[in-house]
N, C-alpha and C positions, 0 to 999 in steps of 0.2 A: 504494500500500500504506500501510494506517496504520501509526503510530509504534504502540511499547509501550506509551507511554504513552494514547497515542489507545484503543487497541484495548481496556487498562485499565481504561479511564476507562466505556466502550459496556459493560463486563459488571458494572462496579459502579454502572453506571447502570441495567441490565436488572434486579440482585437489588434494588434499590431499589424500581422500577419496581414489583415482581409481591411484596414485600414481605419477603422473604429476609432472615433473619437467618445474619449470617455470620462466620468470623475470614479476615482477610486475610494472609498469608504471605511474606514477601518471600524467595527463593530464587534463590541461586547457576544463573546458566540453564546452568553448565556441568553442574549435577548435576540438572536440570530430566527425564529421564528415572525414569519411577517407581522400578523398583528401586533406583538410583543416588541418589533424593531419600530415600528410606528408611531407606538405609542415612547416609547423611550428615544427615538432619534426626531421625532415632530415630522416624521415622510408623511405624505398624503397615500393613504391606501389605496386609492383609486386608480394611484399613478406606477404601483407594486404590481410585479409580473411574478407567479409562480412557475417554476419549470417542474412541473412534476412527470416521474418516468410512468409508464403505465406497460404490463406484461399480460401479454396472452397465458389461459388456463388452460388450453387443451390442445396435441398435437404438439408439433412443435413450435419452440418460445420464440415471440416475435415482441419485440420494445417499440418504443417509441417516447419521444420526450413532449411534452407538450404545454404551451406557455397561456396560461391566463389571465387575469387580471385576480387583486388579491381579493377585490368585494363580489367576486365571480368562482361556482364551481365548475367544475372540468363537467361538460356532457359524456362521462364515461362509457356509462350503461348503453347510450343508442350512437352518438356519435362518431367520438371514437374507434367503437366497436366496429361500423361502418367502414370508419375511413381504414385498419387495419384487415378489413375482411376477415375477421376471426368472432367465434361463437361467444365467450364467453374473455371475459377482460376485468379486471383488478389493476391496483395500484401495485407498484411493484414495491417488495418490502426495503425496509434500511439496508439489509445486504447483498439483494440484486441491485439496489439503486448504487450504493458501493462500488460492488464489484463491476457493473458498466460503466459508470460514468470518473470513478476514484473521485467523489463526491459526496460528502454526506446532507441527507435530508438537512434545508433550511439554509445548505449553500449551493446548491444546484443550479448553474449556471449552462446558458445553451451554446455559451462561446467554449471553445476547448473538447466537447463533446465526440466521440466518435462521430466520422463523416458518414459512417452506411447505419446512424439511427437518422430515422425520419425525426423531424420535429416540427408541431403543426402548433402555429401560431392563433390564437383566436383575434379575429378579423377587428373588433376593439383598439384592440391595444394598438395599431396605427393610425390611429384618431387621437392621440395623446401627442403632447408636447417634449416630454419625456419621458423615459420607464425606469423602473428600479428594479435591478436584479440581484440574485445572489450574486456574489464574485467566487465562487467553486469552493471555499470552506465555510465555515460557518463564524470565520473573523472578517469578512469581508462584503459590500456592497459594490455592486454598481450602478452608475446613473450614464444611460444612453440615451441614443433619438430612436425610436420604434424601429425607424426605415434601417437599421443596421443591422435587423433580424433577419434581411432579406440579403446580406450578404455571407449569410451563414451556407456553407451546402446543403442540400438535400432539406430547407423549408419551403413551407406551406403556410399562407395563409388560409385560415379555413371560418368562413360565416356558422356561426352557430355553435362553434367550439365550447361554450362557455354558457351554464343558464345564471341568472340571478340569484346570488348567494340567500335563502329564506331563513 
């Protein structure tokens, strides 16, 4: 497993890489959970993008990383599940999200990501001025422009990604 510092180092090398202009955020990893970073760092949650991974249940394991907004939940159950072509779909746990991304839950970032996972954007969050992201550990934020989700490989924007958090 990489260090933070390691894993760090691989997403500020990725937005370099593809040309990302960004702020880097250093954050308490005990308040590293969106609502909780919000309320302790004064973010606007609306403006919070979660990358969370999602794993197919049945046959073989297919991922995907998918980003929504933080007052927004993921359309797992029909969407998702659609856009994967697979029956049956879940949240991937802390140690497949690990083990794919060398990430832990609440720093999950889509910059640095293996290039052969899909990651499907909910169509929102490019209607924003900027977005807030994990920075790949759980000491770290970022603050980008939306449009620089679309220089990532293998995204998707996708309408309907995302229902209205109840």
């Amino acid at each position: 497993m990489l260090s933070n510092e390691e894993i760090e180092q691989r997403v500020k090398n990725s937005l370099k890489e593809i040309g990302v202009a960004y702020d880097w955020v250093e954050v308490d990893p005990q308040f590293a959970d969106t609502m909780i970073c919000c309320e302790k760092y004064g973010f606007e949650l609306d403006h919070t993008g979660n990358t969370i991974i999602v794993a197919s249940k049945r046959g073989e394991k297919k991922y995907a990383a998918c980003i929504v907004r933080g007052v927004e939940k993921l359309d797992v159950n029909r969407k998702v599940r659609q856009l994967m072509g697979v029956s049956r779909l879940s949240f991937a746990n802390a140690d497949d999200t690990l083990q794919i991304t060398q990430m832990m839950i609440g720093g999950v970032t889509p910059f640095g990501l293996p290039s052969a996972l899909p990651i499907y954007i909910d169509d929102t969050i490019m209607n924003l001025d900027y977005l807030i992201l994990g920075g790949g550990s759980r000491s770290a934020k970022l603050i980008v422009p939306p449009e620089s989700l679309l220089m990532i490989p293998n995204t998707f924007v996708i309408e309907g990604l995302s229902q209205a958090n109840t």
